[in-house]
py3Dmol code that shows the C-alpha trace and the ligand (Angstrom):
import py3Dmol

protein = """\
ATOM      1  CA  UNK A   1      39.643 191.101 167.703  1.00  0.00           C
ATOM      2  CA  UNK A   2      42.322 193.342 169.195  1.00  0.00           C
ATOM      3  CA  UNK A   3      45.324 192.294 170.606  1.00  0.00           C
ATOM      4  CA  UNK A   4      45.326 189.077 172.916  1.00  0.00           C
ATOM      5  CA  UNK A   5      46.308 190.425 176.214  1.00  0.00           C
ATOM      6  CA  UNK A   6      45.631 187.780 178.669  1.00  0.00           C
ATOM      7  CA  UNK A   7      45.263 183.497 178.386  1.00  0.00           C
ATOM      8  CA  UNK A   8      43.525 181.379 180.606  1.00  0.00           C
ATOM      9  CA  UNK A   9      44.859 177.803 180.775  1.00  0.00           C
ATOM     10  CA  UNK A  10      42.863 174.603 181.937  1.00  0.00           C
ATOM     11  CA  UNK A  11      45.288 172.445 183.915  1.00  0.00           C
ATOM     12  CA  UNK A  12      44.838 168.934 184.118  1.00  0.00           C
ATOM     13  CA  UNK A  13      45.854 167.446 181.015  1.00  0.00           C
ATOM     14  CA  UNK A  14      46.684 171.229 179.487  1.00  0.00           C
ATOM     15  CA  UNK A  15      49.549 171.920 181.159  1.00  0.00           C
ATOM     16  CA  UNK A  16      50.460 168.768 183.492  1.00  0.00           C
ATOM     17  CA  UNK A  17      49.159 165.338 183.831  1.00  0.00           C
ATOM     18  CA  UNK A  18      48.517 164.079 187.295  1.00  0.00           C
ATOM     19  CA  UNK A  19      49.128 160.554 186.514  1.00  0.00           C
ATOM     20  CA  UNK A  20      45.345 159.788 188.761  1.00  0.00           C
ATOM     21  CA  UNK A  21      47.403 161.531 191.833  1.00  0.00           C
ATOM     22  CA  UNK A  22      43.827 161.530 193.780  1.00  0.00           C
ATOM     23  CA  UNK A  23      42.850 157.987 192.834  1.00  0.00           C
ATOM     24  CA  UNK A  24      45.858 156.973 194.260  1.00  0.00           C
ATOM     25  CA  UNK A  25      45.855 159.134 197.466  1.00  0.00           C
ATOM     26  CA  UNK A  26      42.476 158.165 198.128  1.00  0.00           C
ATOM     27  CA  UNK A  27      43.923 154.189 197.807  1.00  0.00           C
ATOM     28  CA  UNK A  28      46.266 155.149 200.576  1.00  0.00           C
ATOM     29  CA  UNK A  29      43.559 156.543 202.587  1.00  0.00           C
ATOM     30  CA  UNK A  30      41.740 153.503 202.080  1.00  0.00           C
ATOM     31  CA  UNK A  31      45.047 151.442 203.382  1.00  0.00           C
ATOM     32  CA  UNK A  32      45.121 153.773 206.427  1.00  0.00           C
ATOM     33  CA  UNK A  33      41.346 153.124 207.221  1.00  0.00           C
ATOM     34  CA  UNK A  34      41.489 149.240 207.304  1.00  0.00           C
ATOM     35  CA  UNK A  35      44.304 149.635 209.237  1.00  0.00           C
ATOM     36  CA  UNK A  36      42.745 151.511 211.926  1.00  0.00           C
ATOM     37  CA  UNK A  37      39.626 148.768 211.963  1.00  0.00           C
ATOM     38  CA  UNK A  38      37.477 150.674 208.867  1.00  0.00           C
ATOM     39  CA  UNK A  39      34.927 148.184 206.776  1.00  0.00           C
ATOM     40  CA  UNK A  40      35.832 147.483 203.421  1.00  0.00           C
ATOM     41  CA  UNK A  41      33.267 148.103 200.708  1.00  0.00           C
ATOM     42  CA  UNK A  42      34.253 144.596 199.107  1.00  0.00           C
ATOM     43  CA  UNK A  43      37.288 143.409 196.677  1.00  0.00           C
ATOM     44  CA  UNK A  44      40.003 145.625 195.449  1.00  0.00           C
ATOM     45  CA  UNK A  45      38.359 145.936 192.372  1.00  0.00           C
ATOM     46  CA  UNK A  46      35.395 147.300 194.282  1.00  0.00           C
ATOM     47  CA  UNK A  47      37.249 149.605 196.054  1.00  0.00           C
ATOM     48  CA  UNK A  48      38.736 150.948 193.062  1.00  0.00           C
ATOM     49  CA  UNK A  49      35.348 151.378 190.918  1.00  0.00           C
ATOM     50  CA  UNK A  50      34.279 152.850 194.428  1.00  0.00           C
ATOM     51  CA  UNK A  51      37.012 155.231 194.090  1.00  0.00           C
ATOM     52  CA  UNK A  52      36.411 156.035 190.382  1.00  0.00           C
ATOM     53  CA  UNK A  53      33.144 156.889 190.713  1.00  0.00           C
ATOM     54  CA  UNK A  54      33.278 159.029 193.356  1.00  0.00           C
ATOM     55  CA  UNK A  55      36.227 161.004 191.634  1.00  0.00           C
ATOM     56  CA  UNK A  56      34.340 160.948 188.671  1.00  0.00           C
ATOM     57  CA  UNK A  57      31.332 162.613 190.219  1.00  0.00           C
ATOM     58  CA  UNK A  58      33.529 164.707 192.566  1.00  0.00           C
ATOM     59  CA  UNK A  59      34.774 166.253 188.749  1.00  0.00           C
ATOM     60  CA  UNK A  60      31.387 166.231 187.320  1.00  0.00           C
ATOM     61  CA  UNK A  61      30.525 168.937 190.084  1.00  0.00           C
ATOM     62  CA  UNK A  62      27.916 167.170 191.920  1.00  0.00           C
ATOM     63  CA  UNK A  63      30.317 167.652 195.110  1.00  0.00           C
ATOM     64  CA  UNK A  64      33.502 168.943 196.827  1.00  0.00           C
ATOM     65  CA  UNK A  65      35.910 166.704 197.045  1.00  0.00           C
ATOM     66  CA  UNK A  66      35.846 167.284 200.701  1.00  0.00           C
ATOM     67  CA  UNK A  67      32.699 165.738 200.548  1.00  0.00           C
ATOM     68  CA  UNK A  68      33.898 162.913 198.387  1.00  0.00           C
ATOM     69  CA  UNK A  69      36.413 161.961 201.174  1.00  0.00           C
ATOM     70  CA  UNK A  70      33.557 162.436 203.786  1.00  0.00           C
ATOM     71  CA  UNK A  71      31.902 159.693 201.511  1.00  0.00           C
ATOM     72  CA  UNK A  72      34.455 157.404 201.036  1.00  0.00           C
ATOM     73  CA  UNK A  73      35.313 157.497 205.235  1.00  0.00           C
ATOM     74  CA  UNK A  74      31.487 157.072 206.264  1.00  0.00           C
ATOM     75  CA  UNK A  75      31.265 154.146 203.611  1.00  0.00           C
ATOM     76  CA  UNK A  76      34.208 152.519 205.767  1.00  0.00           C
ATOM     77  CA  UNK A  77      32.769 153.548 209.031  1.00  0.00           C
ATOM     78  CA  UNK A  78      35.604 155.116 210.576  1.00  0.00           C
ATOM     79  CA  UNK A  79      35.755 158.304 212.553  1.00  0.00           C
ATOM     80  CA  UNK A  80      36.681 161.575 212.722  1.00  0.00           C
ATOM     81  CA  UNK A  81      35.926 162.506 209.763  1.00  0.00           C
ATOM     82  CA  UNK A  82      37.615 165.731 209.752  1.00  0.00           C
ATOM     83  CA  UNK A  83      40.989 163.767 210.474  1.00  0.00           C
ATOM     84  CA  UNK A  84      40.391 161.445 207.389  1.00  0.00           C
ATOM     85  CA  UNK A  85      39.876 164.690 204.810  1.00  0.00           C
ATOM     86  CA  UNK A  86      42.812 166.453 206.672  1.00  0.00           C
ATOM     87  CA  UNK A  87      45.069 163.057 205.666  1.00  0.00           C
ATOM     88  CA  UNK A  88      44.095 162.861 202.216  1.00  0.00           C
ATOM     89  CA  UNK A  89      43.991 166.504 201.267  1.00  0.00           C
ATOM     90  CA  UNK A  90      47.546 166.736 203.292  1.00  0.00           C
ATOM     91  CA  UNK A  91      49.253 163.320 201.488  1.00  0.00           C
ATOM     92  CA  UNK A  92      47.342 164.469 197.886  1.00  0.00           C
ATOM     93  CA  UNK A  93      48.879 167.836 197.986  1.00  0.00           C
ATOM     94  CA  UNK A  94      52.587 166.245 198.576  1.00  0.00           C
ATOM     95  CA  UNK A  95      52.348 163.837 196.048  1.00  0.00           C
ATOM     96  CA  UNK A  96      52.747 166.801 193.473  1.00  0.00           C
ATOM     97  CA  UNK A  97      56.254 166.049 192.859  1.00  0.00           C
ATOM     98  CA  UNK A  98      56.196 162.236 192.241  1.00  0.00           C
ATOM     99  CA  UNK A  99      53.126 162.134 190.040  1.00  0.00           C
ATOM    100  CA  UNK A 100      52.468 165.271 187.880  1.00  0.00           C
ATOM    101  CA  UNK A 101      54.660 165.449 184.905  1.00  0.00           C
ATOM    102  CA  UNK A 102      54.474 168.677 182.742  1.00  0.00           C
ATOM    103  CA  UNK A 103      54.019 168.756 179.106  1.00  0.00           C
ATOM    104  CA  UNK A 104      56.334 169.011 176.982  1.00  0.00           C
ATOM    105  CA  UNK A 105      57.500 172.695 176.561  1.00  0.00           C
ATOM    106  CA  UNK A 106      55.115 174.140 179.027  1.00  0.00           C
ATOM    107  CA  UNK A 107      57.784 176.195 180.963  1.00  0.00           C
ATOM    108  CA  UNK A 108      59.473 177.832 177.746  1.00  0.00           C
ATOM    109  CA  UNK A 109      55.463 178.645 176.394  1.00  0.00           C
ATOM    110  CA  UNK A 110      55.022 180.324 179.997  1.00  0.00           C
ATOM    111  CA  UNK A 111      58.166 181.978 179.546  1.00  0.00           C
ATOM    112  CA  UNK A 112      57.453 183.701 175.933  1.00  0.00           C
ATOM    113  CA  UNK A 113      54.231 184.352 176.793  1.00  0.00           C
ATOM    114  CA  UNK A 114      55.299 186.355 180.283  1.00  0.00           C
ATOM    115  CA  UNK A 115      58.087 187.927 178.021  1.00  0.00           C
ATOM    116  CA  UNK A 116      55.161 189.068 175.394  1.00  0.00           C
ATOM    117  CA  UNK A 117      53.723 190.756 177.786  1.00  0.00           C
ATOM    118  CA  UNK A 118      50.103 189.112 178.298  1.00  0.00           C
ATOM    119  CA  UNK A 119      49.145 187.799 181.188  1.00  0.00           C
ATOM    120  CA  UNK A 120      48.247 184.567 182.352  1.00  0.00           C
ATOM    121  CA  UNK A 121      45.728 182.875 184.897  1.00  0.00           C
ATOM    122  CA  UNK A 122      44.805 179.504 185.582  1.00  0.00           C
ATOM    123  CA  UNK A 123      41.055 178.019 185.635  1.00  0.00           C
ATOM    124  CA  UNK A 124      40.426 174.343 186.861  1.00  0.00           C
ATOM    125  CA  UNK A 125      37.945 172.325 187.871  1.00  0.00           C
ATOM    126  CA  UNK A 126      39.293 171.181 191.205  1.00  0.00           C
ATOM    127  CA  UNK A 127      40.666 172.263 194.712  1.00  0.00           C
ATOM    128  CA  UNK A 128      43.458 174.008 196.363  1.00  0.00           C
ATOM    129  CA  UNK A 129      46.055 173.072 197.458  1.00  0.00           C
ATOM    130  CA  UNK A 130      46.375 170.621 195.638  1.00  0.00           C
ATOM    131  CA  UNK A 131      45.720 172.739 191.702  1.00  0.00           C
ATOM    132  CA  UNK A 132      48.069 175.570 192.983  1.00  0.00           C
ATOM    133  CA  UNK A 133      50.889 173.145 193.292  1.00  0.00           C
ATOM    134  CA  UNK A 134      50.267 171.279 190.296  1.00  0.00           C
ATOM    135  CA  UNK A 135      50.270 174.568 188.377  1.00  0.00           C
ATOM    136  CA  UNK A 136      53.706 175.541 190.035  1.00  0.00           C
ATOM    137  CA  UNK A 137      55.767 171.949 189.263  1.00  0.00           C
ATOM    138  CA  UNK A 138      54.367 172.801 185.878  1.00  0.00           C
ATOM    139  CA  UNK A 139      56.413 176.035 185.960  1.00  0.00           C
ATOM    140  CA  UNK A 140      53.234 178.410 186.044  1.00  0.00           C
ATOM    141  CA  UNK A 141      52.799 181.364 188.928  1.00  0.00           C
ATOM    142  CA  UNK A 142      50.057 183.388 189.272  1.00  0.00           C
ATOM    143  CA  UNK A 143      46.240 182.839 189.795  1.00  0.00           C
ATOM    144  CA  UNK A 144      45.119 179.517 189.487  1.00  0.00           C
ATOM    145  CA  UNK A 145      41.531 179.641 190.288  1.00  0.00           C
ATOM    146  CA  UNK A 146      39.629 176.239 191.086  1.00  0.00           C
ATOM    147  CA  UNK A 147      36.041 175.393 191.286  1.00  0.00           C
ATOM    148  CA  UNK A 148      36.328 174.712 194.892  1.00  0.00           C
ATOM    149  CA  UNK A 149      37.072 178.159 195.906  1.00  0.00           C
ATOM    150  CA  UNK A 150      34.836 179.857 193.558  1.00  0.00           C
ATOM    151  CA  UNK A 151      31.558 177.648 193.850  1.00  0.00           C
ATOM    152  CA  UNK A 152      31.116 177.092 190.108  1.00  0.00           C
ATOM    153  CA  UNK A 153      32.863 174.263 187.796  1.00  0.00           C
ATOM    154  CA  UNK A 154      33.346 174.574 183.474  1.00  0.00           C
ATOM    155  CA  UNK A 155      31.765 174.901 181.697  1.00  0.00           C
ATOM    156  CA  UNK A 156      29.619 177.458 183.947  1.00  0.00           C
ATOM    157  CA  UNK A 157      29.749 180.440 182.309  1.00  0.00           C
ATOM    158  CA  UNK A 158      30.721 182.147 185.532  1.00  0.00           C
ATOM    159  CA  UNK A 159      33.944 180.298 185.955  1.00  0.00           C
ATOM    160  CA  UNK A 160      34.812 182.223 183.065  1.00  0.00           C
ATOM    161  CA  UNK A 161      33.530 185.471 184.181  1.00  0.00           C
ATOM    162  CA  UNK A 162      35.540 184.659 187.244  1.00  0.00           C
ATOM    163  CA  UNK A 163      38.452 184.090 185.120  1.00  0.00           C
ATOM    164  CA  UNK A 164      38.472 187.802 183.333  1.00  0.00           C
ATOM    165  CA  UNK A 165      37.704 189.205 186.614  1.00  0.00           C
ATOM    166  CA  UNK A 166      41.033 188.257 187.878  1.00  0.00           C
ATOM    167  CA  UNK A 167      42.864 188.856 184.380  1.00  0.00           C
ATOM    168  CA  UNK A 168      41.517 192.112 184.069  1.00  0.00           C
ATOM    169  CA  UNK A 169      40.757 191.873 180.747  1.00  0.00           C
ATOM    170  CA  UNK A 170      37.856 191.449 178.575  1.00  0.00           C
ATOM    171  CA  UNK A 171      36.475 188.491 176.401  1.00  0.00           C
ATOM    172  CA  UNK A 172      37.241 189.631 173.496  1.00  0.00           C
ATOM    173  CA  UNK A 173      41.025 190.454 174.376  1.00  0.00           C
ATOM    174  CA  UNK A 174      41.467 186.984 176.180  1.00  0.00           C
ATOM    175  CA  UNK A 175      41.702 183.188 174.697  1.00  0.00           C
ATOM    176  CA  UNK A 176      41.116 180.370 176.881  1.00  0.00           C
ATOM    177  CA  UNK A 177      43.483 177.150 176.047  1.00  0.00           C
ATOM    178  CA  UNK A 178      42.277 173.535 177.373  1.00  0.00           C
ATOM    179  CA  UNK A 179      42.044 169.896 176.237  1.00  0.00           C
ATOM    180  CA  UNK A 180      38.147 169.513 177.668  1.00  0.00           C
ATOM    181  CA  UNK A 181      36.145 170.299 174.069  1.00  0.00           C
ATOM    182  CA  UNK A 182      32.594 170.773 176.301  1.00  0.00           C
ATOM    183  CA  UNK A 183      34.242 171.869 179.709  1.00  0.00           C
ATOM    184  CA  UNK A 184      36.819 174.271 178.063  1.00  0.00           C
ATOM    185  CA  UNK A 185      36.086 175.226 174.550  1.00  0.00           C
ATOM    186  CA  UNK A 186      32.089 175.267 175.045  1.00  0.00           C
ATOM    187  CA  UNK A 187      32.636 176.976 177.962  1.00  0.00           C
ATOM    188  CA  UNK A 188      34.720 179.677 177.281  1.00  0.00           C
ATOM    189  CA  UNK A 189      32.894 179.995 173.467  1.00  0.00           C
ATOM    190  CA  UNK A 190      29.553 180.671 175.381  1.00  0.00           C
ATOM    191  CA  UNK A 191      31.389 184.356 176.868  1.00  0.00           C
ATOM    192  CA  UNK A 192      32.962 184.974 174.115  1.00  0.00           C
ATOM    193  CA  UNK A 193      36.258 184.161 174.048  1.00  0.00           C
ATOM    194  CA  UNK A 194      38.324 182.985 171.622  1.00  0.00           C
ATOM    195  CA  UNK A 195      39.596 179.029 172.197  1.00  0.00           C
ATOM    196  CA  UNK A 196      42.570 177.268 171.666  1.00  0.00           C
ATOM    197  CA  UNK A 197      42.306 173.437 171.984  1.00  0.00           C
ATOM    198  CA  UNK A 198      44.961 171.381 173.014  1.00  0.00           C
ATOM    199  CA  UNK A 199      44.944 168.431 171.447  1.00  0.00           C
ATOM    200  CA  UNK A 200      48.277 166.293 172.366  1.00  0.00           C
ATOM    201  CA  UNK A 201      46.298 163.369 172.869  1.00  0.00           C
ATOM    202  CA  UNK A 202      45.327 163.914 169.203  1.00  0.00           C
ATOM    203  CA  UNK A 203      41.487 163.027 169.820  1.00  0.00           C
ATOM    204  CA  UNK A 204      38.549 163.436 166.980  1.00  0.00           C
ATOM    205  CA  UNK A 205      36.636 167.052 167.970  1.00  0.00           C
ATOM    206  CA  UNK A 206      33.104 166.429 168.943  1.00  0.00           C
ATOM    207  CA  UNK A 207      31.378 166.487 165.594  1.00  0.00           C
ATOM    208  CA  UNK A 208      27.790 168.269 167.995  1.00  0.00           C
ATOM    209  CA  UNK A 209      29.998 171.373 168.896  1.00  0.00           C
ATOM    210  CA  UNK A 210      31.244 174.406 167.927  1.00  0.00           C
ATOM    211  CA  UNK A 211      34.346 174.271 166.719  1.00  0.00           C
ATOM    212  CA  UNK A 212      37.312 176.137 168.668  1.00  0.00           C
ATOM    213  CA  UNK A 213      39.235 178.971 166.862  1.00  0.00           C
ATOM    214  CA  UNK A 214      42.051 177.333 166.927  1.00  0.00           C
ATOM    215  CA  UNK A 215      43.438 173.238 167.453  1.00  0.00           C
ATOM    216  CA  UNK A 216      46.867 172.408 168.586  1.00  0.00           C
ATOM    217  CA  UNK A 217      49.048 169.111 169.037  1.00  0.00           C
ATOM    218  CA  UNK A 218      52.192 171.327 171.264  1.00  0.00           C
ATOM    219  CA  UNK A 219      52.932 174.473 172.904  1.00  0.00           C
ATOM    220  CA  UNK A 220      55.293 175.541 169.680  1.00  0.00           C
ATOM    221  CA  UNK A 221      52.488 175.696 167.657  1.00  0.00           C
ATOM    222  CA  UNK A 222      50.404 178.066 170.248  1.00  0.00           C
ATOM    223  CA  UNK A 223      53.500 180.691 170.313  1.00  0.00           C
ATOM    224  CA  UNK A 224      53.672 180.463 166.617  1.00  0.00           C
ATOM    225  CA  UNK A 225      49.749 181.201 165.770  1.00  0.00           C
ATOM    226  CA  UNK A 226      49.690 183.679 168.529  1.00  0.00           C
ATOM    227  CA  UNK A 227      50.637 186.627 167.388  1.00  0.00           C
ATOM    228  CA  UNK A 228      49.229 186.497 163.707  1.00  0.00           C
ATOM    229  CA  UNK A 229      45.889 185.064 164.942  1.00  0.00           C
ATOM    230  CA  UNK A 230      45.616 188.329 166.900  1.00  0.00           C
ATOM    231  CA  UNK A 231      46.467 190.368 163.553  1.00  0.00           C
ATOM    232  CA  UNK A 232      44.297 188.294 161.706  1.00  0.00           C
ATOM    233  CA  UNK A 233      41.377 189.809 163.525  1.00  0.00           C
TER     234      UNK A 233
END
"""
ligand_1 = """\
1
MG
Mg 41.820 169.414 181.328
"""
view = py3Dmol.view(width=600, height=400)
view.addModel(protein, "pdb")
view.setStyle({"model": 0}, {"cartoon": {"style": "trace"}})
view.addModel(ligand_1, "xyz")
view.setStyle({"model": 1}, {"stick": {}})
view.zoomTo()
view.show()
């Protein structure tokens, strides 16, 4: 392999947690709507398992999360819509600040890397505003793409192609670093990029999948196998 000249990073629980920022937004919605004479769907406990699974499918890809929030207002039969997504996409995107903590070392990491010279973009699955901001409390700025915009989730293999479209760079040349082992490593394997898993959350790596080329617990250690990975090869 030849020098690494450009990373991608995943986001979400890469280079910030969110802390469920969006379950909790869409909670507030939900206060908002029965306020203004919406239905509920049953208990709280419903509501949230409501909630869950719509995020969780919302994630899985099988729709925007405008559409989730469409969902979630016609299931409380309330109207406009459009005023209900405008609400939740406007109170998610300011709850940046209170709820998404960075990891640990993420800015310094940005920082060498920047001062090394190779660039840098953001892939998530997800939607903007609300990724861009995440990406900048975690100290990151530059091109955070997100599924939303480009009309293809990871572990698509055009995400990726996406991705070294706007690094300019081939795959060979860039590594992708996330915490997802079949939305980010898989992924980014199946173009052929090298991977770096993140593993702070120190999970077992799915025994069924390729492994990634490299496996790390902090940010130190991706600075320190960085530049002798790329003379290894
Ligand atoms: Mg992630």
């Amino acid at each position: 392999m030849a020098a690494v000249r450009a990373i991608g990073f995943d986001l979400d629980h890469t280079l910030a947690i969110d802390n469920r920022l969006e379950r909790v937004a869409l909670l507030r919605l939900l206060e908002v709507i029965l306020r203004e004479g919406g239905e509920s769907v049953g208990t709280l406990a419903d509501e949230i398992d409501n909630i869950d699974e719509l995020l969780k499918r919302q994630r899985r890809g099988d729709f925007s999360i405008d559409d989730a929030v469409r969902r979630f207002i016609a299931e409380h039969r309330v109207q406009p819509a459009d005023r209900y997504v405008e609400r939740f996409r406007f109170d998610a995107a300011h709850m940046v600040d209170e709820f998404v903590v960075p990891l640990p070392g993420v800015a310094p990491m940005l920082d060498a890397i920047r001062g090394r010279g190779i660039a840098m973009a953001v892939l998530s699955n997800g939607w903007n505003p609300l990724q861009s901001r995440k990406a900048e409390r975690a100290g990151f700025s530059g091109t955070v793409l997100v599924s939303s915009d480009i009309g293809v989730q990871k572990p698509d293999s055009r995400a990726f192609t996406r991705l070294l479209e706007a690094l300019g760079t081939r795959a060979e040349d860039t590594w992708y670093v996330g915490d997802n082992p079949y939305g980010d490593i898989a992924g980014a394997q199946r173009i052929g990029m090298e991977t770096v898993w993140m593993n702070w959350e120190r999970q077992t790596y799915p025994a069924e999948l390729e492994p990634p080329t490299l496996t790390i617990r902090g940010f130190g250690e991706l600075l320190g196998v960085l530049p002798e990975a790329a003379r290894a090869r």
